[in-house]
VOBA-1610 file (N, C-alpha, C; in pm, whole numbers, padded with zeros to 5 digits, always signed):
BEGIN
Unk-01331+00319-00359Unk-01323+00337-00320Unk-01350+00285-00371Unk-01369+00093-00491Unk-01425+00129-00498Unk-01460+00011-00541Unk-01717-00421-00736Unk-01775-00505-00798Unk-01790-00616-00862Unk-01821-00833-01075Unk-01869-00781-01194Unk-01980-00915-01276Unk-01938-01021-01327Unk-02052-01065-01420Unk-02027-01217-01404Unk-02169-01296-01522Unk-02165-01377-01524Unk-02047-01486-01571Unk-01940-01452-01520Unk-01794-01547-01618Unk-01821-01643-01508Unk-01865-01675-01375Unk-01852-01813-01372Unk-01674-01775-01246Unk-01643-01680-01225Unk-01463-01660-01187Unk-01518-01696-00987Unk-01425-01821-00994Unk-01366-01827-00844Unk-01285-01675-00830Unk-01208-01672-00727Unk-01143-01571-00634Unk-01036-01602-00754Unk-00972-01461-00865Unk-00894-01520-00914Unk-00752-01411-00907Unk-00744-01342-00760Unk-00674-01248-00825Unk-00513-01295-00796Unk-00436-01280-00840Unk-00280-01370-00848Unk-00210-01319-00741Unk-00140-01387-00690Unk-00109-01399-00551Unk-00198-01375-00445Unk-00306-01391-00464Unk-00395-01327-00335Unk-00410-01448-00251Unk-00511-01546-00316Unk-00530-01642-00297Unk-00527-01779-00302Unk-00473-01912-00226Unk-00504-02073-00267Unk-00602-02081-00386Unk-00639-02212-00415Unk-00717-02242-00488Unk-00832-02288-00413Unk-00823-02310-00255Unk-00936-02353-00214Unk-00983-02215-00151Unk-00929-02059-00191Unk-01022-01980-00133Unk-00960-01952-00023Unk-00881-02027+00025Unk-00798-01948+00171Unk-00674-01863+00159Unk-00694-01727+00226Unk-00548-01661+00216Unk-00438-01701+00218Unk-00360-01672+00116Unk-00186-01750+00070Unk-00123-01701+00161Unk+00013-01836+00264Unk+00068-01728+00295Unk+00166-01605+00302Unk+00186-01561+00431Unk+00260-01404+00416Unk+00350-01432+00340Unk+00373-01365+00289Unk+00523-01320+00208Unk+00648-01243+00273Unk+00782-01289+00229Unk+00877-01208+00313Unk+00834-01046+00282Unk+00888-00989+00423Unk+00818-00825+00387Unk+00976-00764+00333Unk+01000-00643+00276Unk+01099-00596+00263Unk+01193-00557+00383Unk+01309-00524+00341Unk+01427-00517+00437Unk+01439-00398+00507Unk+01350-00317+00488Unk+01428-00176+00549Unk+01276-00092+00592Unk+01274-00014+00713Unk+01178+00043+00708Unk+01092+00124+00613Unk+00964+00178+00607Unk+00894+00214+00469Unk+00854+00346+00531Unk+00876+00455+00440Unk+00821+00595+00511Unk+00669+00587+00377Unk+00565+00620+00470Unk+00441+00615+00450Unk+00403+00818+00429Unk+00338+00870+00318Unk+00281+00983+00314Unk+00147+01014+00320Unk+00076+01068+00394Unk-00063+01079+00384Unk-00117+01210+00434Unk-00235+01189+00469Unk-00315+01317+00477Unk-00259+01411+00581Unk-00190+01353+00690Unk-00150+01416+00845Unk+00008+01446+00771Unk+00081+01411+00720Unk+00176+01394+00724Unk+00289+01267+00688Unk+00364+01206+00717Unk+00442+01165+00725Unk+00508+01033+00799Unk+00476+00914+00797Unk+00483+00790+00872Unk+00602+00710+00878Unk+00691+00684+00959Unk+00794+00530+00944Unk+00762+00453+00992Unk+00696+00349+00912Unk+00645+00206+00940Unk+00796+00075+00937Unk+00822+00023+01067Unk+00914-00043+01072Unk+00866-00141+01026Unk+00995-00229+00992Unk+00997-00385+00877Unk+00864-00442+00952Unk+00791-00530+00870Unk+00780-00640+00893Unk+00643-00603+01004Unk+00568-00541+01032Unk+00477-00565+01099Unk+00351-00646+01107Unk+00309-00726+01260Unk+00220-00825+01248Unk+00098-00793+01294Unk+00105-00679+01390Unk-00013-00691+01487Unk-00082-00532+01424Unk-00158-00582+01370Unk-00222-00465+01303Unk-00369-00424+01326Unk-00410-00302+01343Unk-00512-00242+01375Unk-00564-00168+01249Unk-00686-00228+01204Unk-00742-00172+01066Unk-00811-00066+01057Unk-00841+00063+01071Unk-00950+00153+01111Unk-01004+00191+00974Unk-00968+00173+00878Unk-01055+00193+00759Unk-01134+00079+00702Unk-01231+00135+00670Unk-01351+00039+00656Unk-01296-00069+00571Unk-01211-00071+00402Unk-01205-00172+00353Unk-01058-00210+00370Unk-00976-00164+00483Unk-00835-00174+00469Unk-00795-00339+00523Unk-00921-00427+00553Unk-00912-00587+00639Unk-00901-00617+00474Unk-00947-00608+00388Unk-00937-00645+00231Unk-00786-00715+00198Unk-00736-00575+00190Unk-00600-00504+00132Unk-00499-00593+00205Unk-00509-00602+00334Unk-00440-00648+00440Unk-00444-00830+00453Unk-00570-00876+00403Unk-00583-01035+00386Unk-00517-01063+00271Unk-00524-00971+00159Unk-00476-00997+00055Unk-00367-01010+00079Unk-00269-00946+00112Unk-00121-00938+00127Unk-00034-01012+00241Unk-00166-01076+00291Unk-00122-01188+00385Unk-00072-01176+00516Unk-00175-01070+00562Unk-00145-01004+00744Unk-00251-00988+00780Unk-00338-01036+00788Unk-00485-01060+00813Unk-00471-00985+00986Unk-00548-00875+01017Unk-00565-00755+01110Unk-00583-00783+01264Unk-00558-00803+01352Unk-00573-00839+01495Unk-00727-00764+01546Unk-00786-00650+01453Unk-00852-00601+01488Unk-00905-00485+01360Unk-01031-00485+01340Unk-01098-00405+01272Unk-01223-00293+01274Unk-01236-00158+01250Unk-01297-00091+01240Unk-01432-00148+01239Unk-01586-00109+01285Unk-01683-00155+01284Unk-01790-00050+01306Unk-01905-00011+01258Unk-02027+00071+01283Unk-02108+00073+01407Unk-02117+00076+01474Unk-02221+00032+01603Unk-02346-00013+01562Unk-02379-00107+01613Unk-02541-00190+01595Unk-02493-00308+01514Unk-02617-00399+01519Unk-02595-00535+01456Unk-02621-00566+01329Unk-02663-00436+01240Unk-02647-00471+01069Unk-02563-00491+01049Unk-02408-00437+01087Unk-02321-00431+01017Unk-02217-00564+01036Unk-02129-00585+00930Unk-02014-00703+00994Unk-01913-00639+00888Unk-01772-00634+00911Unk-01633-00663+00778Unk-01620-00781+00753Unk-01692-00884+00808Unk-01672-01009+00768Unk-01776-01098+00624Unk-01685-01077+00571Unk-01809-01184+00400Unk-01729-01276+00312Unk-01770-01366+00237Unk-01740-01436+00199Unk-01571-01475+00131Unk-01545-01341+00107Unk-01433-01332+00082Unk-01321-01269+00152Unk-01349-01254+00251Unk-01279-01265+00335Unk-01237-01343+00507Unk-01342-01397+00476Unk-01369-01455+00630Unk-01300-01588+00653Unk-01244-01614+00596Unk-01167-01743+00623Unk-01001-01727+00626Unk-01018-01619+00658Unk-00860-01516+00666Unk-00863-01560+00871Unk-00995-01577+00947Unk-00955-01577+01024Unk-01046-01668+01117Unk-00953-01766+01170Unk-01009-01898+01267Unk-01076-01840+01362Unk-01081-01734+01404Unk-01161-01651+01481Unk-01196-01492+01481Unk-01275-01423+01502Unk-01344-01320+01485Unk-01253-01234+01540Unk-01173-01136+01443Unk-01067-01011+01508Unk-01160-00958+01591Unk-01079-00908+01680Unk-01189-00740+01786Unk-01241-00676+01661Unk-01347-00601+01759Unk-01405-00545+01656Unk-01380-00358+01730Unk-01369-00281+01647Unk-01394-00142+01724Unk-01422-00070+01654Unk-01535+00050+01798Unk-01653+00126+01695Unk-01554+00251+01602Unk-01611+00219+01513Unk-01541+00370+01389Unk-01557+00484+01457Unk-01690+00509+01492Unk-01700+00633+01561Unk-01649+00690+01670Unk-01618+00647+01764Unk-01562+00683+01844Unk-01424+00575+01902Unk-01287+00612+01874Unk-01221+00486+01843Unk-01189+00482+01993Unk-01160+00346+02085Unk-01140+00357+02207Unk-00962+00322+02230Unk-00872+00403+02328Unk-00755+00403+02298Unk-00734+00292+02394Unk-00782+00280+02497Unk-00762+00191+02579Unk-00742+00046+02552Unk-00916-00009+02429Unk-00885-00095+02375Unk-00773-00117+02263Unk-00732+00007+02183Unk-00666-00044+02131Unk-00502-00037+02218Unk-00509+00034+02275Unk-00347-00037+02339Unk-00404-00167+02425Unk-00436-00229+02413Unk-00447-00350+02506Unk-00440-00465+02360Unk-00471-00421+02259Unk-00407-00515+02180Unk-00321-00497+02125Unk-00226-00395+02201Unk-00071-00395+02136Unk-00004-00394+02011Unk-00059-00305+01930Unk-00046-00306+01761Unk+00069-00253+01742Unk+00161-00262+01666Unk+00249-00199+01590Unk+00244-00131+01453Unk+00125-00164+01406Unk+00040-00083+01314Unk-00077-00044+01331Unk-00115+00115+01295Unk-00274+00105+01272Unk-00287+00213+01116Unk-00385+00142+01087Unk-00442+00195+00946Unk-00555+00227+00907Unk-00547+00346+00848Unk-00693+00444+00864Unk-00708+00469+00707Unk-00663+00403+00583Unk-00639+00424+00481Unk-00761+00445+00367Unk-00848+00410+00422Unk-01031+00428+00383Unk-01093+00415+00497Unk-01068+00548+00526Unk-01107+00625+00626Unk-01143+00774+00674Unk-01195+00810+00778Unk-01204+00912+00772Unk-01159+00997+00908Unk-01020+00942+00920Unk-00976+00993+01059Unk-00945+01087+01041Unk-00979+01176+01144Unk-00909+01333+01202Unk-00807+01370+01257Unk-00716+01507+01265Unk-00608+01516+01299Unk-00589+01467+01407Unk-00713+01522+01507Unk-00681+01497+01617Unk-00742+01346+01685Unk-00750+01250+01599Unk-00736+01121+01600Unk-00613+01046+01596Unk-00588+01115+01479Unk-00445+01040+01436Unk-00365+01102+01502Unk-00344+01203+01585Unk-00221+01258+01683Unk-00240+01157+01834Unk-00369+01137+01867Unk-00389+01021+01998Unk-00357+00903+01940Unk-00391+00859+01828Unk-00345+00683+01788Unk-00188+00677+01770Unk-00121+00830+01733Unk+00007+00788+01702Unk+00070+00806+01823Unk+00025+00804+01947Unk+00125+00777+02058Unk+00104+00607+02120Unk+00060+00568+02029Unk+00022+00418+02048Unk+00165+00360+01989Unk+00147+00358+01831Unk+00214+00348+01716Unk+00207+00384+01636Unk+00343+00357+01487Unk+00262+00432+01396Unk+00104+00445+01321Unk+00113+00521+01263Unk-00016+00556+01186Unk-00063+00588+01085Unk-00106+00507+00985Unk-00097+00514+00802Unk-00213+00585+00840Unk-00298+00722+00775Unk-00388+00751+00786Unk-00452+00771+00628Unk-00554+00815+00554Unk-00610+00869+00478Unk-00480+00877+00360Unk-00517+00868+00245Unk-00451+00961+00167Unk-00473+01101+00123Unk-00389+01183+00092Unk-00416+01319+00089Unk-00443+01349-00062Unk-00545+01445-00080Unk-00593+01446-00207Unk-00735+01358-00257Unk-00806+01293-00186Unk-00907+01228-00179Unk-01030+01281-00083Unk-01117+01252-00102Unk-01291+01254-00009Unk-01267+01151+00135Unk-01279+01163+00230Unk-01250+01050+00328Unk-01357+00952+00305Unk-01316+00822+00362Unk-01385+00714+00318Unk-01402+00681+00178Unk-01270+00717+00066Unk-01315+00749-00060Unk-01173+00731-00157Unk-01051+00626-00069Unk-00919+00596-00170Unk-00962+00504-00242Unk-00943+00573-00400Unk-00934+00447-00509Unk-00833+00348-00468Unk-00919+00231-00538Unk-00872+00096-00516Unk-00689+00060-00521Unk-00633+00127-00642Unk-00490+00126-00671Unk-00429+00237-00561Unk-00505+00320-00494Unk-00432+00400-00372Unk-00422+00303-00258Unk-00517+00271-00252Unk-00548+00152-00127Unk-00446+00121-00093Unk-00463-00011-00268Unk-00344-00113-00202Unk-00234-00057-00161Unk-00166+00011-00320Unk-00097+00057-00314Unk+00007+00124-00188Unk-00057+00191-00118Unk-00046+00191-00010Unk+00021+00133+00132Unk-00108+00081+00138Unk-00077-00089+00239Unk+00024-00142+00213Unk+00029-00202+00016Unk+00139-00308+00022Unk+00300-00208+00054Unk+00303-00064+00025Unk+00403-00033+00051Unk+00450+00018+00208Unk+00377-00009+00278Unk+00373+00021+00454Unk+00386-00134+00486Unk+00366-00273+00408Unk+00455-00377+00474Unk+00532-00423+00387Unk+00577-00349+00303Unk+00731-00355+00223Unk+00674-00505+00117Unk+00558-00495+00115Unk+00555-00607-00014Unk+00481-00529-00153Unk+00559-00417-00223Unk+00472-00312-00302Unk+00446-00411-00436Unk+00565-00502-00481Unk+00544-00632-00565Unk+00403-00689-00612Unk+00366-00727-00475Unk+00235-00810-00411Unk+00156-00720-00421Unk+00136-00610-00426Unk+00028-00474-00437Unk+00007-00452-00574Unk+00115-00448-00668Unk+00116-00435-00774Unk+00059-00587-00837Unk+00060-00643-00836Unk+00037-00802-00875Unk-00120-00813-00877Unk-00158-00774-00689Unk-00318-00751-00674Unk-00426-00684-00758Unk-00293-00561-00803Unk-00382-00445-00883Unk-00423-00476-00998Unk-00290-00533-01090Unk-00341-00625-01205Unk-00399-00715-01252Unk-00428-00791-01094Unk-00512-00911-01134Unk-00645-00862-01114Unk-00712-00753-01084Unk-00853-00734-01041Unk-00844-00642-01186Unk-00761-00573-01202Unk-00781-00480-01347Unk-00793-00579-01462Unk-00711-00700-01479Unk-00754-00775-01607Unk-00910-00862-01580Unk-00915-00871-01471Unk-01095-00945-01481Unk-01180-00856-01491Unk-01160-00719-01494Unk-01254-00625-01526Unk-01269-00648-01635Unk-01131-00676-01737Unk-01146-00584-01846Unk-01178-00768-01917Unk-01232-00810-01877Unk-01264-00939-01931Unk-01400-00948-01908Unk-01461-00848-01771Unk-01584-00904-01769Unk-01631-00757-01832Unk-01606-00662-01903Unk-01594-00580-02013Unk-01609-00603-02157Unk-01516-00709-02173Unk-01530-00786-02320Unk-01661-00863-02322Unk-01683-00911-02184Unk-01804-01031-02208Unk-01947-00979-02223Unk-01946-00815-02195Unk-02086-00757-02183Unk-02049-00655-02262Unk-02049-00642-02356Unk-02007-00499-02427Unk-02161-00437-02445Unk-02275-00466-02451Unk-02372-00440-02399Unk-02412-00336-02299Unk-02322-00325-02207Unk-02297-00254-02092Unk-02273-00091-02139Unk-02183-00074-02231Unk-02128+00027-02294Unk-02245+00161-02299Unk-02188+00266-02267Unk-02249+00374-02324Unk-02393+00377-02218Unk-02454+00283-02160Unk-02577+00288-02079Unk-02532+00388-01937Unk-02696+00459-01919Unk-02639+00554-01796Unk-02721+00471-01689Unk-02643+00532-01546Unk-02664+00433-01437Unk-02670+00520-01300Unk-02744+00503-01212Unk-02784+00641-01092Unk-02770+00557-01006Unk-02690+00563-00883Unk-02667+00518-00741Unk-02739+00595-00654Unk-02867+00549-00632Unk-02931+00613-00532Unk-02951+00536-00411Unk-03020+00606-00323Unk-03052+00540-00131Unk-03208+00580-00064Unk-03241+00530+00032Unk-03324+00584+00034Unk-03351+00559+00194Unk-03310+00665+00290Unk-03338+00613+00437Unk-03433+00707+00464Unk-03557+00630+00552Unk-03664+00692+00573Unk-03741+00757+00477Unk-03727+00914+00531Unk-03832+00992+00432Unk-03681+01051+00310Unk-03595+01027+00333Unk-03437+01106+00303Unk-03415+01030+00124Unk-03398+01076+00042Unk-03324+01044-00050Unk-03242+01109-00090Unk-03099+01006-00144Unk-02990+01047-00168Unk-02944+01008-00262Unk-02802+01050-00354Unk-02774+01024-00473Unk-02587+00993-00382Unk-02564+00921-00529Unk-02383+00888-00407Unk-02331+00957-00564Unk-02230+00961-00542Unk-02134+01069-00612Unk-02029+00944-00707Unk-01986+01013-00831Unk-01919+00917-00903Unk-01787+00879-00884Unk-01698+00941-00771Unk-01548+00847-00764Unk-01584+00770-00674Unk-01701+00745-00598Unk-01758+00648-00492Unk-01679+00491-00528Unk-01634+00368-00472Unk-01614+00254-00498Unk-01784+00207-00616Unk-01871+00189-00528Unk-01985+00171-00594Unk-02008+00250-00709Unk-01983+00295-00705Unk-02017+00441-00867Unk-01932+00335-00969Unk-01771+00355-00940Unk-01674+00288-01035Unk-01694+00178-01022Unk-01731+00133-00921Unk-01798-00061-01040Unk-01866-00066-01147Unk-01986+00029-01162Unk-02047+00029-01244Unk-01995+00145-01435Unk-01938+00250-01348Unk-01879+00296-01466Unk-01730+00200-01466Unk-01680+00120-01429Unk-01584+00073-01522Unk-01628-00101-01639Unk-01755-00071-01581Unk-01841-00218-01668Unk-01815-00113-01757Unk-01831-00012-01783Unk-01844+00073-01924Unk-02005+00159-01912Unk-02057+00176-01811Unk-02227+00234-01792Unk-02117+00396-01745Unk-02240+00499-01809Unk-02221+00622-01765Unk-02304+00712-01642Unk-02238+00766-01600Unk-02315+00844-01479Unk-02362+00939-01538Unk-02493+01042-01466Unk-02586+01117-01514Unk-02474+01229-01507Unk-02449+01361-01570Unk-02407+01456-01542Unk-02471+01597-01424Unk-02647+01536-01441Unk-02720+01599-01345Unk-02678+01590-01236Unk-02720+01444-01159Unk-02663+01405-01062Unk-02531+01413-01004Unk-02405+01451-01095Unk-02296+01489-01102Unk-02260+01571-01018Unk-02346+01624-01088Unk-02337+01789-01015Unk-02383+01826-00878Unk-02500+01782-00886Unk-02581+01733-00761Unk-02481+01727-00623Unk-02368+01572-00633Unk-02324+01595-00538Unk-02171+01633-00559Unk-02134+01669-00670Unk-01986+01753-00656Unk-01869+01682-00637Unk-01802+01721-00524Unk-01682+01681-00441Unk-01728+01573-00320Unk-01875+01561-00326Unk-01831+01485-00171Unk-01902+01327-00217Unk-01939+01298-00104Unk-01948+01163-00112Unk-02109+01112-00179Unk-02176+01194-00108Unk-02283+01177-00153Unk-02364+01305-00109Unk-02551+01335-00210Unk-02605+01445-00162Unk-02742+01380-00157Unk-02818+01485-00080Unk-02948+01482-00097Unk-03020+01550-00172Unk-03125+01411-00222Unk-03213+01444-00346Unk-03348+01456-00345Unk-03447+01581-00388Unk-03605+01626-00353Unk-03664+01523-00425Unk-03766+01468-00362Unk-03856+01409-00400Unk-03882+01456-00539Unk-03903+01611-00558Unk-03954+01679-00694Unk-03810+01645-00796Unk-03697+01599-00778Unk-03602+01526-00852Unk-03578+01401-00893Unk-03643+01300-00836Unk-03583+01184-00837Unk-03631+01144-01001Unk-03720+01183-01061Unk-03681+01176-01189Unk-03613+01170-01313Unk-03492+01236-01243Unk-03349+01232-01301Unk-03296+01106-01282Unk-03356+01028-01153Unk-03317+00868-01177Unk-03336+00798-01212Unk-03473+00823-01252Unk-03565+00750-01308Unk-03521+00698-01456Unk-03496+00835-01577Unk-03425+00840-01638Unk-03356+00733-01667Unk-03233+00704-01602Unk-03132+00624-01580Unk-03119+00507-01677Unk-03048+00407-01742Unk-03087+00283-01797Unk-03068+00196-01675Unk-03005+00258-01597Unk-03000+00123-01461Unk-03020+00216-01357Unk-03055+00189-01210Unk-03065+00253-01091Unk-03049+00116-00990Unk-02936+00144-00926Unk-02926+00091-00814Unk-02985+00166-00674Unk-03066+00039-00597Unk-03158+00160-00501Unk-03082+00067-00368Unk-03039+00142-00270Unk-03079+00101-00165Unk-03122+00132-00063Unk-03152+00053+00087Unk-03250+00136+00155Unk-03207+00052+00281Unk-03303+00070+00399Unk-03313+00033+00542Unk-03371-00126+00508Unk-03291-00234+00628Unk-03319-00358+00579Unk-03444-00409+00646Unk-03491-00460+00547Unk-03661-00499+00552Unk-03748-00405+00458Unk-03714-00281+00449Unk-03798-00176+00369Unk-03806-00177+00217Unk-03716-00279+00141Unk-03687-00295-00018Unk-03841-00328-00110Unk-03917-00388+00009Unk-04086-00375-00109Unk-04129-00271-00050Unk-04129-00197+00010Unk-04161-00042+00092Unk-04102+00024+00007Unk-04007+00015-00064Unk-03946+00146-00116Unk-04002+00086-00251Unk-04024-00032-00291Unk-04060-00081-00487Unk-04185+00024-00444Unk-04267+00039-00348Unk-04421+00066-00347Unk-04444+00231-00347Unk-04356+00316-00295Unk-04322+00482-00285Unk-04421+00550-00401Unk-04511+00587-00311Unk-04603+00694-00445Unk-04489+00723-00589Unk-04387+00771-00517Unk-04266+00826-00576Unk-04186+00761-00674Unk-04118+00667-00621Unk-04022+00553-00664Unk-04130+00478-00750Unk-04232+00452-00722Unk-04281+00331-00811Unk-04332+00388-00940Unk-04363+00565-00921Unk-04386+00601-01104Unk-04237+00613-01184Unk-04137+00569-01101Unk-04030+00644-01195Unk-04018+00540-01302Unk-03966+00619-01446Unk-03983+00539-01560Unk-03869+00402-01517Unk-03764+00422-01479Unk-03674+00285-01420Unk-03741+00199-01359Unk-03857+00196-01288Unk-03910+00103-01166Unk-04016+00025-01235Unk-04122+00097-01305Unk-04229+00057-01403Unk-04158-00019-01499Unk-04050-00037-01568Unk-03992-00070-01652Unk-03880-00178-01610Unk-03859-00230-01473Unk-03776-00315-01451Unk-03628-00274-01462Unk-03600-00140-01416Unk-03428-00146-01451Unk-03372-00100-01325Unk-03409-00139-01225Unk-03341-00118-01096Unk-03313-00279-01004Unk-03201-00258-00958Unk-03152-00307-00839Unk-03206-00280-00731Unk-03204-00384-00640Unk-03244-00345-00518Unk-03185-00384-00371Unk-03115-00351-00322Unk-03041-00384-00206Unk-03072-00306+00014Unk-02984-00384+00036Unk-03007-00309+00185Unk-02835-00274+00200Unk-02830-00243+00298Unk-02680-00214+00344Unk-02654-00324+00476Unk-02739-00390+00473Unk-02756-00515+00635Unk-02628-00588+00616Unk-02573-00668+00697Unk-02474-00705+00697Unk-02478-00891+00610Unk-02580-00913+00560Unk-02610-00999+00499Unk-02614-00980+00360Unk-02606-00863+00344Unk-02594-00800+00191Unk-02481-00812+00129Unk-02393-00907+00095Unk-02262-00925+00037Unk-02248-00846-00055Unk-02361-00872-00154Unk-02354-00843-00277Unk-02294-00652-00293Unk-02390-00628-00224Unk-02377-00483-00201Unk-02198-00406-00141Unk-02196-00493-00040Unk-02084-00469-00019Unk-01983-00498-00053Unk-01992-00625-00174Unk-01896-00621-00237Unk-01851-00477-00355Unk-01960-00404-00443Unk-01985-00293-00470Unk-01873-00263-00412Unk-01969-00187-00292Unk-01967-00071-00214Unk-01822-00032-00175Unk-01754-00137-00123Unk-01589-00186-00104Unk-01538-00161-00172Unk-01562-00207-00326Unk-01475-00214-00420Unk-01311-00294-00383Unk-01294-00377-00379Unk-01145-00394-00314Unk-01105-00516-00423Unk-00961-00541-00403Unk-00918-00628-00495Unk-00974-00763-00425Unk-01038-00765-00298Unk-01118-00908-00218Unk-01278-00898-00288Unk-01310-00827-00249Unk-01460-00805-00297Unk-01521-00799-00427Unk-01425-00753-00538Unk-01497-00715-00683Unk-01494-00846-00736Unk-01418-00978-00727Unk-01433-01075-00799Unk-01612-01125-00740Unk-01623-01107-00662Unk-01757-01152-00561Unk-01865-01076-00637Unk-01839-00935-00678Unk-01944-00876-00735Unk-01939-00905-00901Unk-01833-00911-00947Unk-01816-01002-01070Unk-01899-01085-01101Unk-01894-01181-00989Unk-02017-01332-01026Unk-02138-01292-00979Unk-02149-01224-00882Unk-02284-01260-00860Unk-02366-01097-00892Unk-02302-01008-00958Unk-02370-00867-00986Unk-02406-00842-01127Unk-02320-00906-01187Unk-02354-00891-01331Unk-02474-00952-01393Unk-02487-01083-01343Unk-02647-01150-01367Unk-02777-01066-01361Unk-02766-00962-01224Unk-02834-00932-01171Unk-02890-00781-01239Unk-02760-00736-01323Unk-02703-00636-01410Unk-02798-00660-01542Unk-02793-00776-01598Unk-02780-00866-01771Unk-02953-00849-01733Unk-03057-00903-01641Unk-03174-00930-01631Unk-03232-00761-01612Unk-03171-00718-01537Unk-03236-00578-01563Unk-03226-00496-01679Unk-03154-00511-01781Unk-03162-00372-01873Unk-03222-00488-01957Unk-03265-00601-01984Unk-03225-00703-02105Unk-03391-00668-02162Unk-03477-00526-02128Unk-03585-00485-02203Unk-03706-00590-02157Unk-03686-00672-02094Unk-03791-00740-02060Unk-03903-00728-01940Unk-03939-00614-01907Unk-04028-00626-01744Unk-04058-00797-01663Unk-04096-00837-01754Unk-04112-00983-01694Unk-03966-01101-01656Unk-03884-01041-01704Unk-03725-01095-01621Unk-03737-01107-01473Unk-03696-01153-01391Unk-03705-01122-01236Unk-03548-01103-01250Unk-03570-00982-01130Unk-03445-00927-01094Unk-03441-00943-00979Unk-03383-01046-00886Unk-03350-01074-00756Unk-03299-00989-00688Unk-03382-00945-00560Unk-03302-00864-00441Unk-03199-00910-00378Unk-03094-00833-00355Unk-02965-00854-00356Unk-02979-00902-00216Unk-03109-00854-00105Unk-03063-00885+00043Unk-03130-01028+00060Unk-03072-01032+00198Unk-03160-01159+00205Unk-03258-01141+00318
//
């Protein structure tokens, strides 16, 4: 659902992108309509569609990549949030609509006249996707997954086969899988170390679960997840964790923390957080979820747009924290 290091890599994934960073363009789509399978059922996505409505959080990714950049995208309510970052934002001379996730409005979206909408990292409901599909069709969820929670090769996969370019999907997939496995070779270091995705809103702490996008950035550097924590949250996305636990994160050889933006020296300072052996010892990350937080969301996304982004600028950030030194500075990821 779902980052990597210091190599120094522009945007390199093959066919995705120019060399100056701007989306390549579209590609002919295939010839014949595409029947789409997912969580509701059953989709015929006709040839060639332009006007597309994104309702899953990283599906503007998938969709720039393949060179149909979205008329309109899914969004959180309030002003932390944006789908727009570095790697993707030049997909568009102007700012798609934006519409709230939570409550999707039908009105607006028939007024922008889509012939697609896509809910593919997402977490739409039946009775969502039965009102959007009298719009048009409707790629929803894949079936067999956590909502908000398709691995990266479902994603695309996916997408590229609902605009008949599965080629171009396949192409995407391999080019983000060989820079892994390069920025793998370059840190073998990484190997075998365990690593805890934790949060921390308000008085609330939470642990995120390991098929998470964010989880598999870090276990496919080669770092292992706790089996405690494992368990902890199971099947879902993420759980909540007692204060009288967070020791188990502590543990950790790495801990990624994040929290409410502005609160990241509030949370270094936590009666709590600040004895854990990770924090005293320099092996945590520290991020917000604000919409200035690239870094994070490149993680968090995981997408064949986003992981080259966390590639360069996460792994540094990765190399200074475990590298045994307390006196390293480990830069906060927000700004």
């Amino acid at each position: 659902m779902t980052g990597l290091g210091a190599l120094g890599m522009a945007l390199a994934v093959p066919g995705c992108a120019k060399e100056d960073g701007k989306p390549a363009p579209a590609a002919a789509t295939g010839s014949a309509d595409k029947v789409i399978e997912h969580a509701y059922g059953k989709t015929t996505v006709p040839k060639d569609p332009k006007r597309i409505v994104a309702l899953g959080q990283t599906d503007i990714d998938v969709l720039v990549a393949l060179g149909v950049p979205p008329v309109a995208v899914g969004v959180f309510s309030g002003d932390w949030y944006s789908p727009l970052h570095p790697w993707n934002k030049d997909a568009f001379p102007k700012n798609p609509d934006f519409l709230d996730f939570e409550e999707y409005s039908i009105e607006k979206i028939l007024a922008l006249k889509p012939d697609l909408i896509t809910g593919v990292m997402g977490g739409m409901t039946k009775k969502e996707y039965d009102k959007l599909s009298s719009i048009c069709p409707v790629v929803a969820q894949p079936k067999g997954f956590t909502d908000w929670n398709a691995p990266l090769e479902q994603q695309t996969q996916m997408l590229a086969t609902a605009l008949g370019r599965e080629d171009k999907g396949k192409t995407l997939v391999d080019g983000i899988t060989g820079q892994m496995k390069a920025a793998v070779a370059a840190n073998p270091g990484f190997a075998g170390l365990t690593v805890a995705i934790a949060e921390c809103w308000g008085d609330t702490f939470k642990v995120i679960g390991p098929a998470t996008p964010r989880s598999k950035f870090f276990t496919n550097l080669g770092f292992k997840s706790l089996p405690e924590l494992d368990a902890l949250v199971g099947t879902a996305y993420s759980a909540d964790i007692s204060s009288e636990k967070l020791s188990l994160i502590g543990g950790a050889d790495l801990v990624l923390w994040t929290t409410d933006g502005g609160q990241v020296e509030a949370l270094k300072k936590n009666p709590v957080v600040s004895r854990l052996k990770s924090t005293k010892e320099g092996r945590s990350l520290w991020s917000t979820g604000m919409k200035v937080d690239s870094a994070f969301w490149s993680m968090d996304w995981g997408t064949v747009l986003s992981l080259p982004y966390a590639i360069e600028h996460v792994i540094p950030q990765i190399k200074a924290a475990i590298d045994g030194n307390t006196g390293t500075k480990v830069e906060n990821f927000s700004s």
